[in-house]
C-alpha positions in Angstrom: 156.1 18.9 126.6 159.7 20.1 127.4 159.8 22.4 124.7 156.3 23.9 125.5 157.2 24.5 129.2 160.6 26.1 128.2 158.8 28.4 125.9 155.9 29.3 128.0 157.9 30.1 131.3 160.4 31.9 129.2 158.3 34.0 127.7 156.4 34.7 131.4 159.7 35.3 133.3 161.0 37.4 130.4 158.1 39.7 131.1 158.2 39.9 134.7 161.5 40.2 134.6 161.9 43.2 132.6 158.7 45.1 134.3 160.8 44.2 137.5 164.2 45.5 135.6 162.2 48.8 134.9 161.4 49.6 138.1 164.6 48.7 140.1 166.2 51.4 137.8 164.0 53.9 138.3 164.2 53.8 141.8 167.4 52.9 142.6 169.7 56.3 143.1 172.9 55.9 142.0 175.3 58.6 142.3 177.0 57.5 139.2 175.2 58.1 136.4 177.9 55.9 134.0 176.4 52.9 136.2 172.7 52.4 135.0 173.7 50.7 131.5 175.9 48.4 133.7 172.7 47.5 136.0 170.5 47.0 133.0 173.0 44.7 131.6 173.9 42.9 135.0 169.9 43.0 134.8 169.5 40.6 131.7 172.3 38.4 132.8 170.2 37.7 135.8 167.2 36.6 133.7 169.7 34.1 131.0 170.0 32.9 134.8 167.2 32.7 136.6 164.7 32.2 134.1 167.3 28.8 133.2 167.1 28.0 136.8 163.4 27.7 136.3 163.7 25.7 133.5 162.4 28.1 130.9 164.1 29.3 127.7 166.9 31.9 128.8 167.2 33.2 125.2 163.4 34.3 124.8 163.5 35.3 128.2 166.1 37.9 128.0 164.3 39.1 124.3 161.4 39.4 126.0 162.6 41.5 128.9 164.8 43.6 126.4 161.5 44.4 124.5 159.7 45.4 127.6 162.8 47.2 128.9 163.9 49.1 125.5 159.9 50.6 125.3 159.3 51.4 128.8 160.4 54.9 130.5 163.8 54.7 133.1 166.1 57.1 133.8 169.1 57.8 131.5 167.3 55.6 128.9 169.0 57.2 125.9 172.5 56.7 127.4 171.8 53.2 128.0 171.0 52.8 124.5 174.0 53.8 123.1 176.0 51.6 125.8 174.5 48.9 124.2 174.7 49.6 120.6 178.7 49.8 121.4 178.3 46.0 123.3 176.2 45.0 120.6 178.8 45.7 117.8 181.2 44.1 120.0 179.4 41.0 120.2 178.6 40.7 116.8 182.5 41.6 115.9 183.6 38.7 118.6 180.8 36.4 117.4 182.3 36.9 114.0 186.1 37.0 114.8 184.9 33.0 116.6 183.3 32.1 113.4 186.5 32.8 111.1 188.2 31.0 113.8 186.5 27.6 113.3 185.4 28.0 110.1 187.4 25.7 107.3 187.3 26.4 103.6 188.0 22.9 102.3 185.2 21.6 104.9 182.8 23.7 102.6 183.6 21.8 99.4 182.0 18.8 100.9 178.5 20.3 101.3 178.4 23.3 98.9 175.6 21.0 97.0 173.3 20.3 100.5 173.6 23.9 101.4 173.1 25.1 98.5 169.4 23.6 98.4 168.9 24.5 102.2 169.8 28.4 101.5 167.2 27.8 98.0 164.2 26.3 100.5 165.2 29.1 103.0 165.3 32.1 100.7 162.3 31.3 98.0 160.1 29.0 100.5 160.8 28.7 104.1 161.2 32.5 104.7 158.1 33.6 102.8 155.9 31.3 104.3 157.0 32.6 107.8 156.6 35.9 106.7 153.7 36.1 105.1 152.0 33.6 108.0 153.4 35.9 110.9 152.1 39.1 108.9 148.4 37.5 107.8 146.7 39.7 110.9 148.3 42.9 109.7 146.0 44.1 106.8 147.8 47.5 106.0 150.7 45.3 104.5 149.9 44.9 100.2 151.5 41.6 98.9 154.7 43.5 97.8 155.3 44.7 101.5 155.1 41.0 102.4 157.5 40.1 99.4 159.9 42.5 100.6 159.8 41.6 104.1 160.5 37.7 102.7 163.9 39.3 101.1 164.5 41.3 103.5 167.5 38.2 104.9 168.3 35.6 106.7 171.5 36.7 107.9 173.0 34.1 110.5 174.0 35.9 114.2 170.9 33.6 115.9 171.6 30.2 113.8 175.4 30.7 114.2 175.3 31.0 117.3 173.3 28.1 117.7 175.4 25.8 115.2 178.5 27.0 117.6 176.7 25.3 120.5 175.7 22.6 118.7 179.8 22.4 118.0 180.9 23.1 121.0 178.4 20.5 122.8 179.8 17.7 120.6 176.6 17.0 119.1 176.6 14.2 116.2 176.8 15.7 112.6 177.5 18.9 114.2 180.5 19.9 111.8 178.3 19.0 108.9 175.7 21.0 110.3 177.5 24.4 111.2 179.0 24.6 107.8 175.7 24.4 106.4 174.3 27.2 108.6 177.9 29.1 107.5 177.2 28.0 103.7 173.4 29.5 104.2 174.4 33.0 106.0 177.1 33.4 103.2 174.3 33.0 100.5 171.8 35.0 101.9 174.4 37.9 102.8 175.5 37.6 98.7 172.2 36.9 97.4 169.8 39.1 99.5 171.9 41.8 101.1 173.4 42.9 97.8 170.0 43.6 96.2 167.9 44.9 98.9 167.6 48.3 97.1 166.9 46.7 93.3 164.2 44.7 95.3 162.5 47.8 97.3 162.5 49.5 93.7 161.5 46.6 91.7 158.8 45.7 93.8 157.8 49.5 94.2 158.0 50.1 97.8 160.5 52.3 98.1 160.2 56.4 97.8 162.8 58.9 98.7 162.7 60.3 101.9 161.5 63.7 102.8 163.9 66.5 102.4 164.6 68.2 105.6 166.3 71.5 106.7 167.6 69.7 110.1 171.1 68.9 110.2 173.0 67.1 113.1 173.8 68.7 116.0 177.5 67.9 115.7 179.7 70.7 116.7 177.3 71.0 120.3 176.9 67.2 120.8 174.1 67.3 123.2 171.2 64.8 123.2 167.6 65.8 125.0 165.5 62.8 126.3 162.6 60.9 123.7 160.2 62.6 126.4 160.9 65.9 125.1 159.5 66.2 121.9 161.6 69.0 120.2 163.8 70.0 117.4 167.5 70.6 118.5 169.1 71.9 115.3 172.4 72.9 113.8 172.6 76.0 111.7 175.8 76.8 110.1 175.4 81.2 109.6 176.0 82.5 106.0 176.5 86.0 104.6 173.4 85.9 102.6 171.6 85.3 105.9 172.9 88.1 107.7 171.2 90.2 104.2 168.5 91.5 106.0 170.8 92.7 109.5 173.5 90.8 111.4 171.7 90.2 114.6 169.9 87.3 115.8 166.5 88.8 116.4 167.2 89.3 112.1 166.9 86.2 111.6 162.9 85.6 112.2 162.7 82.3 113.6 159.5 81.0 114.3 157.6 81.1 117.5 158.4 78.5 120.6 162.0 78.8 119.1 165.0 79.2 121.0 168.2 80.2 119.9 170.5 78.7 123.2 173.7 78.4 121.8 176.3 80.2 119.7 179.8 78.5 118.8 182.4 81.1 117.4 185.7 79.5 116.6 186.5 77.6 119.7 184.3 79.5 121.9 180.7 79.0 123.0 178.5 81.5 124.2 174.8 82.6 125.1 173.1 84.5 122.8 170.5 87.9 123.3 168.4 89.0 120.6 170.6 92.1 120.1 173.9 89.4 119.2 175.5 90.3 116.5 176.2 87.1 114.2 178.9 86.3 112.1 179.1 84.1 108.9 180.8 80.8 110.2 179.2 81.1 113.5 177.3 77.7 114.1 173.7 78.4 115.9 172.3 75.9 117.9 168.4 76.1 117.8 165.3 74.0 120.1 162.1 74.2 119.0 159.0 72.5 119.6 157.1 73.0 115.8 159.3 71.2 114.0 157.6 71.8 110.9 157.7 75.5 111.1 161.4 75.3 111.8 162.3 73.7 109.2 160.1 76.0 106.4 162.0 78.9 108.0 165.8 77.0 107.3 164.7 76.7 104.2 163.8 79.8 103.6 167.0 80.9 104.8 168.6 78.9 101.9 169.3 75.7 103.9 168.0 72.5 102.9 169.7 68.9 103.8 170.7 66.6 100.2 168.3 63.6 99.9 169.8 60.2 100.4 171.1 58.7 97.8 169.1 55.6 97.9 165.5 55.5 98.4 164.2 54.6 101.6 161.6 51.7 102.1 158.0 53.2 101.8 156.1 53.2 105.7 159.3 52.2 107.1 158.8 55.0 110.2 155.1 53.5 110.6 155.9 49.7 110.6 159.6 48.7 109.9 161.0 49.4 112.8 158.3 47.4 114.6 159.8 44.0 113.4 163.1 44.7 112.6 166.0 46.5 114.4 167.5 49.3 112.7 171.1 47.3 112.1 169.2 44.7 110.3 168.4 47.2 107.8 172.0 48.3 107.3 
């Protein structure tokens, strides 16, 4: 009964919690813009908090609230996300840097048999079943998708965590246990991790991904909100370009394109239609047809190099739904 309470007001204040999260940032007026990640992440230390205060399960609490948080609309949303993809490397590099701490090698000798069968039940039964249970609503998934979802890992940053607590709390058999969940995370990042691509391919899900003209907008390093639906690109100017005449309006860009930026050298400047460009000048372009924009760079001889591995097929349609992008790194 415990366990059903903790789960079922967890999951209620997670939700409320993050609707309420939403809309103290969007109308609270800061006048320092650097402070709104810091609010959202005071924010989900208040639900671990409250939401353990009324006796529910902090940890699905604050996932909840982070899922309705990350795909709501706030203000400075995109700089909040990358505040937290810096915290979150840091807390997975001091989770890891405490796990080489407490971890010791000639403990694992004493149940590299034991965990060796755990990791075997995980990988080739536990996980599929989960998967393919969790995945039985969702027709547009073939059986390979579902196998590859099953390999896609175990990994360990929930469980070790977990087995640290467990540690840390004194509980009985807790040594024996964490060095299993170490033993486990250490097979599945060998086993799995390594052959995530000869998987994708065996199985035949994978494709390469679409070759496009866009390149990153490095050199200008600016970042437009997911509201605006645009292309910013990049275009590095090349003496065959400037064949047909040196100025911009030679160029032909397509229509609802803007060319708002010019970087010679060190310098950045506005550009007319009548500026003359030269080869090594970097162009920055915004456009709202990103199709067409990318047919005219390559027509101007620019394409971008395929990556080198092939990328899981439907991985922009339903990947991303379950899994967070580091996962798939």
């Amino acid at each position: 009964m415990m366990l059903v309470v903790q789960l079922v007001v967890g999951f209620v204040a997670g939700w409320l919690f993050g609707k309420a999260l939403v809309w103290v940032v969007n109308k609270i007026d800061i006048d320092n813009v650097a402070l709104y990640p810091i609010l959202v992440l005071s924010g989900s230390f208040f639900v671990f908090a409250a939401t353990y205060y009324l006796h529910g399960n902090s940890y699905l609490a604050v996932y909840i609230s982070g899922l309705i948080v990350g795909n709501s609309k706030f203000v400075h949303k995109r700089s909040t996300r990358n505040f937290f993809e810096g915290i979150t490397w840091l807390a997975q590099l001091s989770m890891f840097l405490t796990l080489g701490l407490l971890v010791n090698p000639s403990e694992l000798k004493t149940v590299l048999f034991p965990g060796l069968i755990v990791s075997f039940l995980m990988i080739f039964v536990a996980r599929p079943l989960s998967v393919f249970a969790s995945l039985a609503p969702f027709r547009r998934f073939t059986f390979k998708d579902r196998l590859f979802v099953s390999w896609v890992g175990l990994r360990g940053a929930v469980p070790i965590i977990f087995a640290i607590t467990c540690r840390a709390a004194g509980v009985q058999h807790s040594d024996v246990m964490f060095n299993i969940v170490f033993l486990c995370t250490l097979v599945s990042l060998v086993v799995q991790g390594t052959t995530l691509p000869l998987m994708a391919r065996w199985l035949g899900v994978s494709e390469q991904p679409e070759t496009s003209a866009r390149v990153a907008t490095s050199d200008f390093d600016i970042d437009f909100p997911e509201e605006i639906k645009s292309a910013s690109t990049e275009i590095e100017i090349t003496a065959p370009m400037l064949v047909q005449g040196d100025r911009l309006m030679d160029l032909r860009l397509p229509n609802n394109t803007l060319a708002i930026m010019v970087k010679r050298g060190e310098n950045f400047f506005v550009p007319t239609g009548k500026t003359a460009l030269h080869p090594g000048d970097r162009l920055m372009v915004l456009s709202d047809d990103e199709a067409a924009l990318d047919k005219t760079m390559q027509q101007l001889g620019i394409s971008s190099k395929p990556d080198s591995e092939p990328s899981p097929r439907n991985r922009r349609h339903w990947y991303d739904i379950f899994f967070d992008e580091s996962d798939w790194s």
